[in-house]
KOLBA-954180 format. One record per residue (C-alpha): x, y negated, z; residue in three letters. Coordinates in steps of 0.05 Angstrom, whole numbers, padded with zeros to 5 digits, always signed. Each point is the difference from the previous one (the first is absolute). Layout:
N
XYZALA
...
***
This chain:
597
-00271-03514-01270UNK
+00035-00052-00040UNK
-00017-00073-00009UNK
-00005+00022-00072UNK
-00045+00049+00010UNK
-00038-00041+00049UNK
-00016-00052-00056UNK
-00010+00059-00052UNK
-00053+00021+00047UNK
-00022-00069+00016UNK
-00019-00015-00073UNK
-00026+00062-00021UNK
-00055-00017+00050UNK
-00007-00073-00033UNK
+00005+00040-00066UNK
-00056+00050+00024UNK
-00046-00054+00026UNK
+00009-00036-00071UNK
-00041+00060-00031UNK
-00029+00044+00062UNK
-00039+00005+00062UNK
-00004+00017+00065UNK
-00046+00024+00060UNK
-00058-00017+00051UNK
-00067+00014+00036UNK
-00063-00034-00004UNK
-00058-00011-00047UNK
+00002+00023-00076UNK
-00002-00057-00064UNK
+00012+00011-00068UNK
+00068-00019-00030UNK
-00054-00057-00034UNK
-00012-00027+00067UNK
+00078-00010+00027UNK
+00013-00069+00008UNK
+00053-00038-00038UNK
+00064-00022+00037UNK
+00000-00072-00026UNK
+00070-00032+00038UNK
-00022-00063+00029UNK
+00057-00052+00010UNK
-00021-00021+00064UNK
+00036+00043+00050UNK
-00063-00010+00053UNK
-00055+00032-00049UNK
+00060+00052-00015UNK
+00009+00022+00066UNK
-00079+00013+00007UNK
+00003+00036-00072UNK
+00055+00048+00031UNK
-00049+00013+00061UNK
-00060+00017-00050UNK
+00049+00041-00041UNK
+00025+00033+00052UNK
-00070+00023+00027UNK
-00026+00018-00068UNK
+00068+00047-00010UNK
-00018+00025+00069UNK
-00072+00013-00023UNK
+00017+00043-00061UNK
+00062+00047+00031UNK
-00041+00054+00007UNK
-00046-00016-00053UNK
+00033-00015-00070UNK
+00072-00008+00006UNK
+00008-00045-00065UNK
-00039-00046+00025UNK
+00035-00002+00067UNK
+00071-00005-00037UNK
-00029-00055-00042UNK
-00021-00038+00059UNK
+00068+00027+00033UNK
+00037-00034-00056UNK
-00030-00080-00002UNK
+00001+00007+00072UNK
+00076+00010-00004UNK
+00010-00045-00062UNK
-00034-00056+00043UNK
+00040+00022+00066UNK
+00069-00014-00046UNK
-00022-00064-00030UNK
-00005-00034+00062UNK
+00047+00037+00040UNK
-00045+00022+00051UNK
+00025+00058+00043UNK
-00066+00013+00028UNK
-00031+00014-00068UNK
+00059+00036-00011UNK
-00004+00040+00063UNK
-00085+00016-00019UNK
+00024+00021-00078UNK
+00055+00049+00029UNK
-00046+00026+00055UNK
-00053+00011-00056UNK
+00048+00034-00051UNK
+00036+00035+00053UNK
-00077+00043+00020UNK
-00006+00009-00081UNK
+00081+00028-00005UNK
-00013+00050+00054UNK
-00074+00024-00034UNK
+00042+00001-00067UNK
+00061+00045+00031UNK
+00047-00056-00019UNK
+00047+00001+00050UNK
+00059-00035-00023UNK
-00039-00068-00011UNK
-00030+00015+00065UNK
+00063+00001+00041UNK
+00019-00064-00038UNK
-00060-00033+00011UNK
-00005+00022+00076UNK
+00071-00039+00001UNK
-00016-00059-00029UNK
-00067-00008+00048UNK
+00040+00019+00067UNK
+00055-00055-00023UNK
-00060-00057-00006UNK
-00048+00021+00040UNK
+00054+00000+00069UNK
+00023-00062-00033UNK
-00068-00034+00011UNK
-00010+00049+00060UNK
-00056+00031-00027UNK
-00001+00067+00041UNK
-00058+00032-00023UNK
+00035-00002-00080UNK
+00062+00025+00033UNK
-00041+00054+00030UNK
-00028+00020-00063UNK
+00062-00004-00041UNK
+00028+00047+00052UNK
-00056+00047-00008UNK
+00023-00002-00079UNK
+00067+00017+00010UNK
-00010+00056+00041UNK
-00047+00035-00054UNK
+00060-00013-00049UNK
+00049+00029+00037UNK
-00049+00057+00023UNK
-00013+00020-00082UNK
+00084+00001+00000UNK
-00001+00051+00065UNK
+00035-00058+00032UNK
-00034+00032+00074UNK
+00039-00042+00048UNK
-00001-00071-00040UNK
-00079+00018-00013UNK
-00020+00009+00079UNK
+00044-00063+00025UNK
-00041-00042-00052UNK
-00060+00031+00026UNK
-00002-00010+00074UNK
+00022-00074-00017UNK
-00056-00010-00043UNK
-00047+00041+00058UNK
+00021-00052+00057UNK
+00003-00056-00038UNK
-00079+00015-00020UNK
-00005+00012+00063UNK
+00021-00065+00026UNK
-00044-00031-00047UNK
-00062+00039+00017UNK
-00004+00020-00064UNK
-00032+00058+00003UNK
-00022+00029-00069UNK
+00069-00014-00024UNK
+00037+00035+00059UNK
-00049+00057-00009UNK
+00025+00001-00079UNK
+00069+00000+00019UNK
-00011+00063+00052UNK
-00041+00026-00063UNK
+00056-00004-00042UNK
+00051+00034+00055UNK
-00043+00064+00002UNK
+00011+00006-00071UNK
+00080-00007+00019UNK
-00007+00054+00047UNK
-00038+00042-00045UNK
+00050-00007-00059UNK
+00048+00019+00048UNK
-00033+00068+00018UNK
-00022-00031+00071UNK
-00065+00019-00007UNK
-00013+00000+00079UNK
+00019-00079+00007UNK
-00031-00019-00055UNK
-00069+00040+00016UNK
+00008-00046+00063UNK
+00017-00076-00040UNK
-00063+00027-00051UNK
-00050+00001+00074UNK
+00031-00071+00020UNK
-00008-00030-00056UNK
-00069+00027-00017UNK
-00027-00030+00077UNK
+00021-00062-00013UNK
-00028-00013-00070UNK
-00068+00037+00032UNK
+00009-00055+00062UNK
+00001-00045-00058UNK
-00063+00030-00039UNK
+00049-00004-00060UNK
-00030+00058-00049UNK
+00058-00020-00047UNK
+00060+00020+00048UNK
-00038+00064+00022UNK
-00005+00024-00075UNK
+00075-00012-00007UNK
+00023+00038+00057UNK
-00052+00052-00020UNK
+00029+00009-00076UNK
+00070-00004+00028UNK
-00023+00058+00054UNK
-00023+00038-00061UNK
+00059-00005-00033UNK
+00041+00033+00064UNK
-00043+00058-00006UNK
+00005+00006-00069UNK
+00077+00002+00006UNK
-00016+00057+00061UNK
-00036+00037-00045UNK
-00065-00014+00037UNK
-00042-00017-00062UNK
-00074+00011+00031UNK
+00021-00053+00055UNK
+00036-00043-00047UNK
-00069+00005-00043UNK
-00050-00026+00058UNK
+00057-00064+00014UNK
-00005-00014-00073UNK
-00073+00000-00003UNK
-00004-00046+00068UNK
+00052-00050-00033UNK
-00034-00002-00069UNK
-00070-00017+00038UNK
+00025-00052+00047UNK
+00032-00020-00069UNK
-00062-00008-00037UNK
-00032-00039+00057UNK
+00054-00051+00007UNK
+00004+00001-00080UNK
+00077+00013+00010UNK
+00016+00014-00078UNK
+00060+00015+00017UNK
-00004+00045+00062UNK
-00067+00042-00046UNK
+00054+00010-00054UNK
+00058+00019+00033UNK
-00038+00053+00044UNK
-00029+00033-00062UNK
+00066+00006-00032UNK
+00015+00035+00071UNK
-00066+00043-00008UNK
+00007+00015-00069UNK
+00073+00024+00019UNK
-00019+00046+00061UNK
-00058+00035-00041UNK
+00059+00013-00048UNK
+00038+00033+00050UNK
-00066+00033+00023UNK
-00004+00033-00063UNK
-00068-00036-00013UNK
+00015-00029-00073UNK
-00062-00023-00007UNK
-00006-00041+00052UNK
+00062-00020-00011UNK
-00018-00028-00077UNK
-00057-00031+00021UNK
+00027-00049+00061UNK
+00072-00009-00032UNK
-00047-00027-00062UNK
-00039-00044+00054UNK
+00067-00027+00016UNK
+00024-00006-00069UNK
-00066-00049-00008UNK
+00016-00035+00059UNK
+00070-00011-00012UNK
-00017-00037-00066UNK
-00044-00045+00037UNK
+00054-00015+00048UNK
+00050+00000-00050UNK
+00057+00040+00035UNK
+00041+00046-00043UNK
+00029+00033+00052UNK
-00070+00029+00026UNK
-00021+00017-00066UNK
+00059+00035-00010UNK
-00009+00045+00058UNK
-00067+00001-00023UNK
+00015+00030-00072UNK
+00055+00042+00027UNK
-00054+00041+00046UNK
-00056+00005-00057UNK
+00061+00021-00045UNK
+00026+00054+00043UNK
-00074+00031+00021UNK
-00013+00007-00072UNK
+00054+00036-00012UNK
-00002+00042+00063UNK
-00076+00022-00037UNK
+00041+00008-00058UNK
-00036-00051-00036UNK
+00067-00024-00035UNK
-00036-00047-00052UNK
-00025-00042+00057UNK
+00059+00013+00041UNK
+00035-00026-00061UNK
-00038-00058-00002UNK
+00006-00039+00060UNK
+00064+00026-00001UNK
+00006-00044-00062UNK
-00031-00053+00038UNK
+00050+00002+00050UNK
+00060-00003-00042UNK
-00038-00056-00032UNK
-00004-00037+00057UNK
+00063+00006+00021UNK
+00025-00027-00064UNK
-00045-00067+00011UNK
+00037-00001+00070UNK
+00076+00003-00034UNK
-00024-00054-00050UNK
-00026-00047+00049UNK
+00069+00014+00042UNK
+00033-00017-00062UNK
-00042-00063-00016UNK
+00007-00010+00066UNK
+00075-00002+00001UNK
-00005-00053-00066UNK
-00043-00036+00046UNK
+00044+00000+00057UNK
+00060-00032-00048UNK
-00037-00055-00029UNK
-00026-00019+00075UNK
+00074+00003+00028UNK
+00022-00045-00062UNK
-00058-00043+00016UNK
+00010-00009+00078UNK
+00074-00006-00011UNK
-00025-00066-00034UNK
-00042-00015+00046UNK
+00047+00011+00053UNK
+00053-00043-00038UNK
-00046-00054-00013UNK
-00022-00005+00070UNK
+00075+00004+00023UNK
+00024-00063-00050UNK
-00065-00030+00031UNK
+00023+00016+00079UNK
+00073-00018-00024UNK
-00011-00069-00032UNK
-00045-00020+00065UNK
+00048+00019+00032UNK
+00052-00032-00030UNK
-00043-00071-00009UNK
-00002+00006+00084UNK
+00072+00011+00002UNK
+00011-00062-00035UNK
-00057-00043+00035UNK
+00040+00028+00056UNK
+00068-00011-00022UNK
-00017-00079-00012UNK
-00039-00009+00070UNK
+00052+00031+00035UNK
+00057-00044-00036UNK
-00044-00061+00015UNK
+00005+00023+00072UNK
+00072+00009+00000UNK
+00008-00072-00037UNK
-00037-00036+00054UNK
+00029+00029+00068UNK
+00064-00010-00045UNK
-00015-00074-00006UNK
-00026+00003+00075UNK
+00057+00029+00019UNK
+00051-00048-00031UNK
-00045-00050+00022UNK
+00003+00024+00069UNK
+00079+00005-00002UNK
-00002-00069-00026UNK
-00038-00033+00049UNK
+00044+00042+00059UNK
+00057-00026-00032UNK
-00034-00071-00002UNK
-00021+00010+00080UNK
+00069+00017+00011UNK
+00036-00057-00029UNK
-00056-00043+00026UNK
+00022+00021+00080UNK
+00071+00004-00011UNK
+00003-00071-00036UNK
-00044-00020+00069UNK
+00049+00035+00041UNK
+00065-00037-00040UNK
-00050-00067+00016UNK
-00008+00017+00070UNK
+00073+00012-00005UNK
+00027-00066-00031UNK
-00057-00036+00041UNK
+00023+00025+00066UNK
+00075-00017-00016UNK
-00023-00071-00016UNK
-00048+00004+00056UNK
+00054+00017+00049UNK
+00047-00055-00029UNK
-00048-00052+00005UNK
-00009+00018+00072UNK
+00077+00007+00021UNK
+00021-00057-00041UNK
-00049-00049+00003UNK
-00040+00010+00049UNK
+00049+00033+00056UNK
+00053-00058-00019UNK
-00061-00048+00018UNK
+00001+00034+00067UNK
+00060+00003+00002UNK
+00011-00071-00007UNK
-00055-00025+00048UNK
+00023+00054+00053UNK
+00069-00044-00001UNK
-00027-00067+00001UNK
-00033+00020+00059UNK
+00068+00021+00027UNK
+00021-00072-00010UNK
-00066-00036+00046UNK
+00038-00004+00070UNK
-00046+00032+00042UNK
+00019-00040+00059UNK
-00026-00064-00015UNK
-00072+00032-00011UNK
-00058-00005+00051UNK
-00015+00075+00040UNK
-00056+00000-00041UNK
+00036-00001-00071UNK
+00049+00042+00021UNK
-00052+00049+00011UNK
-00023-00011-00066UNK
+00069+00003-00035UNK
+00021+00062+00029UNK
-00074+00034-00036UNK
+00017-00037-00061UNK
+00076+00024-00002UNK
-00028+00062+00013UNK
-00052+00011-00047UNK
+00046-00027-00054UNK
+00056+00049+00017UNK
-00059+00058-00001UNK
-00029-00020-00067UNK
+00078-00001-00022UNK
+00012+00065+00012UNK
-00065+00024-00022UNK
+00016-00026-00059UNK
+00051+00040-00010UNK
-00019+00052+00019UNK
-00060-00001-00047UNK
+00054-00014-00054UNK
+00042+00057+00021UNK
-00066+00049-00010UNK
-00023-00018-00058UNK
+00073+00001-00041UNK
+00054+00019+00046UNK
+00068-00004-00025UNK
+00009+00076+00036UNK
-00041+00034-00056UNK
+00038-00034-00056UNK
+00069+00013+00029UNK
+00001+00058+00050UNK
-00068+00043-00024UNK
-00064+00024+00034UNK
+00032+00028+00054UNK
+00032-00060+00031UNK
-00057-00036-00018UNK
-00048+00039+00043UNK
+00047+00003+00057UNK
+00010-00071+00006UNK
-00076-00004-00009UNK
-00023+00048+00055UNK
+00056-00041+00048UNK
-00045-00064-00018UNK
-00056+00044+00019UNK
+00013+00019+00064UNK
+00029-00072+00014UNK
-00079-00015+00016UNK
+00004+00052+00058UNK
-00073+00016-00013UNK
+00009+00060-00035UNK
+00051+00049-00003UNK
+00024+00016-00070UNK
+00029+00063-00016UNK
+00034+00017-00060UNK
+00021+00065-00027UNK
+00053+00017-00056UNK
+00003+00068-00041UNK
+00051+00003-00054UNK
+00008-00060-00047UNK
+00077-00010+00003UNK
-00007-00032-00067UNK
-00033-00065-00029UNK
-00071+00012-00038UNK
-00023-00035-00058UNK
-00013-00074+00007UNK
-00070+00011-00008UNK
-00012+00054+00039UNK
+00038-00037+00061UNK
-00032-00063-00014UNK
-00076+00034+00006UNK
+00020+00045+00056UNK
+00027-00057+00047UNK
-00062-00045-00028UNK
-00046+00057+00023UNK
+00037+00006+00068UNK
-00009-00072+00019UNK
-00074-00003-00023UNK
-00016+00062+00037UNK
+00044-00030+00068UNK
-00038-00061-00012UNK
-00063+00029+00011UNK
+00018+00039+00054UNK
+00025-00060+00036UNK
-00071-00037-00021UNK
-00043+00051+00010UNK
+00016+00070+00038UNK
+00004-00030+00065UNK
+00054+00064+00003UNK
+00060+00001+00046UNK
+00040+00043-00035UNK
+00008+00006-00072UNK
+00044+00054-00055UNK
+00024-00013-00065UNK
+00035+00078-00025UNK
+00040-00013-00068UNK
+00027+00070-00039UNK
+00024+00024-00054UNK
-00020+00062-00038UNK
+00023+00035-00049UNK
-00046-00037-00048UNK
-00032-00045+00040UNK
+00005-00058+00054UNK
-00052+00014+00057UNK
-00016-00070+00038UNK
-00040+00010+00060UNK
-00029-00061+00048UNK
-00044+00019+00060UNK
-00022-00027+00067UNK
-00037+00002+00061UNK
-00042-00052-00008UNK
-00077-00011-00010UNK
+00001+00030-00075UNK
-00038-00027-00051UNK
-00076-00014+00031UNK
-00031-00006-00065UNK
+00037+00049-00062UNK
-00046-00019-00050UNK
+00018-00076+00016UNK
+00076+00001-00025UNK
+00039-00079+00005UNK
+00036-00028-00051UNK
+00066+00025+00031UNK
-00016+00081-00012UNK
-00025-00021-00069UNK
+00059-00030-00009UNK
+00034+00057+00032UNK
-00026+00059-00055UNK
+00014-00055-00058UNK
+00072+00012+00017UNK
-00009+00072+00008UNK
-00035+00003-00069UNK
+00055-00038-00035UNK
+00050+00045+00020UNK
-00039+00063-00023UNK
-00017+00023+00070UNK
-00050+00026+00052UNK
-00024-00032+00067UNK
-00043+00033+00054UNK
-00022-00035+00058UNK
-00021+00038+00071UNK
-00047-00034+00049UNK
-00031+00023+00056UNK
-00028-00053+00052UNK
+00027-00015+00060UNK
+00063+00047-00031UNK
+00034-00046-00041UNK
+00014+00001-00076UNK
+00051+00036-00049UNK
+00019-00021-00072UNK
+00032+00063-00038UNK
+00035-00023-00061UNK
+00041+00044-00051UNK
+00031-00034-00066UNK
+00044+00027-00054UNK
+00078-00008+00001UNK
-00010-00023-00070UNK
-00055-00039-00029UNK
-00028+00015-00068UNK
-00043-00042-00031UNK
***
């Protein structure tokens, strides 16, 4: 069916509650005693107000359908104010039991819909049960035989499941009457005995007159009218006792309508009048239509035409009053689609301005964000840049200090040496005592060792190599000092590199190289000690290692490897250092061929 026709439908039933009823079971008031549905605005009190509704609907199904629809309908109008799928689930379930009574079964279908769609969306089984149980009765009255009997062994298990037991012996009920409207009369004779044991297990006098009226009914359709007549009478006293309205009135339209066929008019007059008197109590124009339709036609099989005539009348009449209220119906329907389109709009502008005023609550906090990790984030980069500058103008100072350092030393200090170391040349050592000539061969040689220490010292920290010739021939001449102490073997390895680096980057990497030597000559206590330079693609790998002691405590790093990843920092690059006791230590150093700040 259409979405069209699926709202059609949807507010016809709005437009039927507006002015209607519907159906229940339970004790009889007057229409003076119904209780007002007052809306209360809070939703708590509501909720209980649904319950009570729902129980009093419940109460008169079978008993006066007007005021079961009128219950029906607050219940529902209460349901939709607050949005409350349970309520709505309860109304549907409730209208759903008065749609099948009434032979509506196009509402019914849509209703059935509607409560499987909520009722597995809260996972409320036992309502998706039911609204199975509703569909298949829908598409049973439409000889839909194969749609019917999937819906029904659904809604069997999942009563099942559920233990519920009066509704699963409803449902098998309601598949006899499948079979038996197909002809099957075998299978459903069989589904009639189930369902009659259980609702006897359950001392339910109610289900047992049902499945005795609809057991009736088979044999009035095989002709069997005497055994049809004894169901009828079982039903209509189990009826009485259980003061099932509905169930009494029904099965004397189905008496009235097998004496008919019996050819006893009389009888047939009197309870189809019984059921016409009922049926105004209950106030179902259906049922008194079948009821006038039997009175009408045994009149006129006794040839009592006037009568006949009469209720005939009656009939047409009341078939009239069921086209105008379709038609005031329909008016109705209109003005409540106009209406909830409003609504509906209304509530949409509402959703879409909230909406929109959390967008923009949104919109601003999240722009705030964005501003302050921006301003972090400069912030950040401007404090890198600030780091950056800060070690390379210490670098350039270690630089220009070292230079000066080294100057001071060869100039100043190594011509001081210098200096004494030949005025000791000019003492003639022969006119000294054995004693002072002992002591002015330590002194000339202690002078002529701090001499050359000197410049050697000078050498290392500026030497004129780096400047002139590059890293290469720096380190060479540096690792032939080295091994001048004969203490430990220095090894140095060479991979690519024919041509000269940036200053910087050949300034830092020979600085790092005599820091780390330095400490292995301090420190190691190794014998034999690597320095690996190479050059990647990218990349200039720097590797020192030896066999040596390693570093006894990591966590406790000198001044010299601090000084060490400084340099490695400044140049953009990344240090690891390897040590294993007793198995020596290994720096692994990769920089950039170019430096970016």
């Amino acid at each position: 069916m259409s979405d069209l026709w699926r709202l059609l439908i949807f507010f016809f039933l709005c437009a039927f509650l507006s002015g209607s009823g519907c159906t229940s079971s339970g004790n009889s008031k007057s229409k003076s005693e119904t209780q007002e549905a007052v809306p209360k605005e809070n939703f708590a009190e509501d909720t209980l107000t649904i319950i009570e509704y729902y129980d009093l609907g419940a109460a008169y199904l079978f008993i006066d359908a007007e005021k079961s629809m009128y219950y029906a309908k607050h219940l529902l109008f209460l349901s939709q104010k607050h949005q409350w799928s349970k309520g709505k689930i309860l109304a549907y379930n409730l209208l759903s039991t008065y749609y099948l009574l009434d032979g509506s079964y196009d509402i019914l279908r849509e209703l059935s819909n509607e409560t499987m769609t909520l009722s597995k969306r809260l996972n409320m089984p036992l309502y998706t049960a039911h609204a199975k149980r509703f569909m298949a009765e829908s598409y049973s009255e439409y000889r839909q035989w194969d749609s019917a009997r999937i819906n029904y062994d659904q809604a069997i298990k999942i009563f099942t499941d559920l233990g519920a037991d009066s509704a699963r012996a409803l449902t098998i009920e309601n598949l006899a009457n499948h079979y038996r409207d197909k002809s099957k009369y075998e299978q459903a004779n069989r589904y009639y005995d189930q369902a009659y044991q259980i609702f006897g297990k359950l001392n339910s006098d109610w289900g047992k007159s049902t499945v005795l009226q609809s057991r009736g009914y088979m044999n009035v359709r095989l002709e069997e009218f005497s055994k049809a007549e004894q169901y009828f009478k079982q039903s209509l006293e189990l009826s009485k006792k259980v003061d099932s309205r509905y169930g009494e009135l029904n099965t004397l339209n189905d008496l009235s309508n097998t004496y008919y066929k019996q050819g006893e008019y009389d009888k047939a007059i009197e309870t189809g009048l019984k059921a016409f008197e009922q049926s105004k109590i209950y106030h179902s124009t259906q049922q008194t239509n079948w009821a006038l339709e039997t009175v009408s036609r045994a009149y006129k099989a006794k040839k009592m035409f006037k009568e006949a005539l009469a209720y005939n009348e009656m009939v047409s009449h009341n078939r009239r009053m069921v086209h105008d209220e379709y038609v005031e119906r329909q008016h109705t329907m209109y003005q409540l689609t106009y209406e909830n389109e409003l609504k509906d709009s209304a509530i949409q502008e509402k959703i879409i301005s909230e909406q929109k005023n959390i967008q923009t609550v949104l919109t601003i906090f999240s722009c705030l964000i964005i501003a302050f990790a921006t301003f972090l984030w400069f912030n950040n980069k401007k404090l890198r840049r600030k780091n950056a500058e800060i070690r390379e103008a210490m670098i350039q100072g270690q630089t220009i200090e070292r230079k000066r350092v080294a100057a001071e030393l060869h100039d100043h200090l190594g011509g001081t040496l210098a200096s004494l170391n030949w005025y000791l040349y000019g003492i003639d050592r022969k006119v000294l005592s054995l004693e002072e000539q002992k002591i002015y061969d330590s002194v000339h040689q202690m002078v002529g060792s701090a001499y050359r220490e000197v410049r050697s010292l000078s050498h290392n920290l500026m030497p004129a190599e780096l400047e002139e010739h590059g890293l290469i021939m720096a380190l060479n001449r540096l690792i032939d000092k080295l091994n001048e102490n004969k203490n430990i073997d220095f090894k140095f390895n060479l991979s690519g590199l024919n041509n000269r680096l940036n200053n910087k980057i050949e300034f830092e990497l020979y600085s790092i190289v005599l820091e780390l030597t330095n400490n292995i000559m301090k420190h190691s206590g190794a014998n034999n000690a690597t320095i690996d330079l190479t050059e990647n693609l990218k990349t200039i790998s720097l590797t020192v290692s030896d066999n040596g002691v390693g570093i006894i405590d990591a966590s406790r790093q000198g001044i010299g490897l601090k000084n060490v990843k400084s340099r490695v920092e400044s140049v953009h690059g990344k240090i690891q250092i390897l040590n294993e006791k007793k198995s020596g230590t290994r720096v692994e150093i990769e920089i950039p061929k170019v430096i970016t700040r």
